[in-house]
N, C-alpha and C positions, 0 to 999 in steps of 0.2 A: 922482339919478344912477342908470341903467340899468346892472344886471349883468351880467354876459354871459361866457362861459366862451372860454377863449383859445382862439384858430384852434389853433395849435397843438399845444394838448391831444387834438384830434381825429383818430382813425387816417385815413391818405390813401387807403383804401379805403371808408370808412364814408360813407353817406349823409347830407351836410351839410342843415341845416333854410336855409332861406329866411330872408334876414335879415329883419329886426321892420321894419315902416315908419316911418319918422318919427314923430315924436310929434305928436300932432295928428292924421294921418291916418285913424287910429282913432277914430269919433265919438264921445265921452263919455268916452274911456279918460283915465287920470292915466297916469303915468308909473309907477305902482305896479300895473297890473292882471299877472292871475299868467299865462303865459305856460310851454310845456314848457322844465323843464330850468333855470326860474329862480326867486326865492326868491318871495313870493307878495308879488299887488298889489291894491289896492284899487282899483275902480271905480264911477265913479258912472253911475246906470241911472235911462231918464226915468221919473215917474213911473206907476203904473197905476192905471188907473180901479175903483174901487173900485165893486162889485155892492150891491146893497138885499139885505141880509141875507132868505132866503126866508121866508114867512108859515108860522111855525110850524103842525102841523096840531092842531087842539082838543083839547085831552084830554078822556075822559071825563066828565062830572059828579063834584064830587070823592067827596057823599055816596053814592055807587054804589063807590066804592074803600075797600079794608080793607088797610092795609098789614100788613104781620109784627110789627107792633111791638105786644106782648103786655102788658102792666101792668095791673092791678087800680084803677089812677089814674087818673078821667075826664079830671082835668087835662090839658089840652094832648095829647091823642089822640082825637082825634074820629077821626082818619084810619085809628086803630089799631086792635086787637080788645080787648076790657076785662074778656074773660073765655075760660076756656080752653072751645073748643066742645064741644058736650055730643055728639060724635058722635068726639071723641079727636082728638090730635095725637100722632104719635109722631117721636121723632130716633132712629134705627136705625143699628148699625153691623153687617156682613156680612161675615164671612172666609173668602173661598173660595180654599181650595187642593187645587193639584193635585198630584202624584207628579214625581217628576223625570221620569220615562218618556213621559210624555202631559199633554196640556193637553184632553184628550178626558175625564180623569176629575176627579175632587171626591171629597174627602175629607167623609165623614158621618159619625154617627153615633147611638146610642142612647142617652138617658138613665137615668142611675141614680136613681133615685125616691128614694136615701137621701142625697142627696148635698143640700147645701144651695142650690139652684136660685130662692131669693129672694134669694139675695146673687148668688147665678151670674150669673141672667137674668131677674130679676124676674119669676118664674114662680110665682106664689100655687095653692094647690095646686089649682084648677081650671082653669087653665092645663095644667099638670104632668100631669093625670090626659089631659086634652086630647091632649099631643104626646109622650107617655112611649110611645106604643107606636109611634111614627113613625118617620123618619129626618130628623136635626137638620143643619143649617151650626153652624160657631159663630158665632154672633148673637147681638144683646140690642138692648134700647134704652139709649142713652148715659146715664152717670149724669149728675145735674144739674151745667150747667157744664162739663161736661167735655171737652177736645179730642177730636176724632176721631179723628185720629193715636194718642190715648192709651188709647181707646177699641178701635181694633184691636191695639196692643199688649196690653191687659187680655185679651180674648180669646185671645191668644198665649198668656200666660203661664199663665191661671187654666183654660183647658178643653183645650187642646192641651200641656202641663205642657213650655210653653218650647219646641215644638217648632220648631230654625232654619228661618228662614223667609226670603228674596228676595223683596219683593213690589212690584206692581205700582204706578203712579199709582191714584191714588182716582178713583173714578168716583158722581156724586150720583145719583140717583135719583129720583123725584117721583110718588108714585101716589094719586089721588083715588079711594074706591071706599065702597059699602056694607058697614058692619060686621057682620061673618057673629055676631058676640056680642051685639049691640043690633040687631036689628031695623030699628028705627023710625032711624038714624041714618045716612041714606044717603053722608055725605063724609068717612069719617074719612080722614085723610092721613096718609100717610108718607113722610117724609123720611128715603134712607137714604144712608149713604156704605157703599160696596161695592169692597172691595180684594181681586182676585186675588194668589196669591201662588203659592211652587213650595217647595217640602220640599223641604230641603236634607238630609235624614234618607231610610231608606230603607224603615222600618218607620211605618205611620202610628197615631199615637198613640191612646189612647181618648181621648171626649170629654167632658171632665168627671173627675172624680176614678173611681179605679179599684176597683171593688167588688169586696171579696176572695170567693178561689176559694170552692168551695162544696167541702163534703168530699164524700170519698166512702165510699161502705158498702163496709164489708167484706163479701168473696163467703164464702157458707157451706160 
C-alpha cells in the first residue's frame, strides 16, 4: 500500500506535486521506492558491470626499503632498521609562543648554567656550554615513550613555570641534514612536533628555573 498525504491537508494556494504514476510505470521501482514527501522505498536497480580492478603500479624492491620499525631483533624485520643510526634519530618537541598582542613575536630565552638542564633538556654539559650564551624556544627531545601532547605540556610546566597557555594544533615536522657535531654523519634526522601557542599572561616568563638576584655593593 502506497502513502500518500490527504488532498485535503494541502493549502488551496500551495503548489500541488503531480500525482505518482501507476505502479508499474516506473521501470524497476517496487511500490516502496522513496518519493518527496513520503516514508522511504526500496528499489530495485539493474545490475552494473563491474571494472578489472586497475594493475597496481610496482613497488620498489623490498630490500631497497627500511621501514620505521626499530628493534634490536633480526627476527621478522628484515624490512625494519636493527640498529639506531650512527648519524642520530631524534623525537623533538617545540613550544612556540607568542604574546597576546602579536603572532609577529616568540617568546625566548637564556639559559641558566645552574639550573639542572640534563633533566630540563638533555643537555650534557657540552651541549650546555654550546647554547648557554644563545637564545632558546622551549624544546627538548621527548622522553622515552612519551606522548607528544605530554611532551609539550612538560615544557609548560617545568621551563615556562605553568605559564596559561591556548595553543594551537600540532604541526610534525621532518628534517634530514648533516650533523654539525659528527662530521662524518651526513643524515641525522629529526622528527619534531611543533605547537604554536598564545600567553594568556601578560608578562612573559623566564625560561627555566629563575637565578637568584645578584647583590649589590654598597656605594662608599
Amino acid at each position: 500500500m502506497k502513502l500518500c498525504p490527504a488532498e485535503s491537508a494541502a493549502p488551496s494556494n500551495s503548489r500541488r506535486e503531480p500525482p505518482d504514476p501507476p505502479l508499474g510505470d516506473r521501470a524497476g521501482e517496487s511500490e516502496t521506492t522513496p518519493s518527496a514527501g513520503r516514508p522511504f522505498r526500496s528499489s530495485w536497480t539493474a545490475p552494473v558491470a563491474i571494472m578489472d580492478p586497475p594493475t597496481p603500479t610496482p613497488a620498489a624492491p623490498a630490500p631497497e626499503r627500511h621501514f620505521c620499525r626499530f628493534t634490536a631483533r633480526p627476527e621478522g624485520n628484515e624490512f625494519g632498521v636493527a640498529a639506531i643510526p650512527a648519524s642520530g634519530f631524534c623525537l623533538n618537541a617545540f613550544l612556540i609562543v607568542h604574546p597576546p598582542t602579536s603572532r609577529r613575536e616568540v617568546l625566548v630565552g637564556r639559559v641558566d648554567p645552574r639550573a639542572p638542564w640534563g633533566a630540563l633538556g638533555a643537555l650534557d654539559p657540552s651541549r650546555l656550554a654550546a647554547h648557554q650564551h644563545g637564545w632558546m624556544l622551549p624544546a627538548s627531545q621527548l622522553l622515552y615513550g612519551e606522548d607528544p601532547a605530554d611532551g609539550i605540556r612538560r615544557l609548560q610546566r617545568e621551563m615556562l613555570s605553568g605559564l596559561p597557555l591556548r595553543t594551537d594544533p600540532p604541526r610534525i615536522l621532518s628534517e634530514v641534514y648533516p650533523s654539525k657535531r659528527h662530521p662524518t654523519a651526513v643524515d641525522h634526522w629529526d622528527l619534531s612536533f611543533v605547537v604554536e601557542a598564545t600567553a594568556l599572561g601578560p608578562d612573559p616568563p623566564p625560561l627555566g628555573p629563575t637565578p637568584p638576584p645578584r647583590p649589590r655593593r654598597p656605594r662608599p
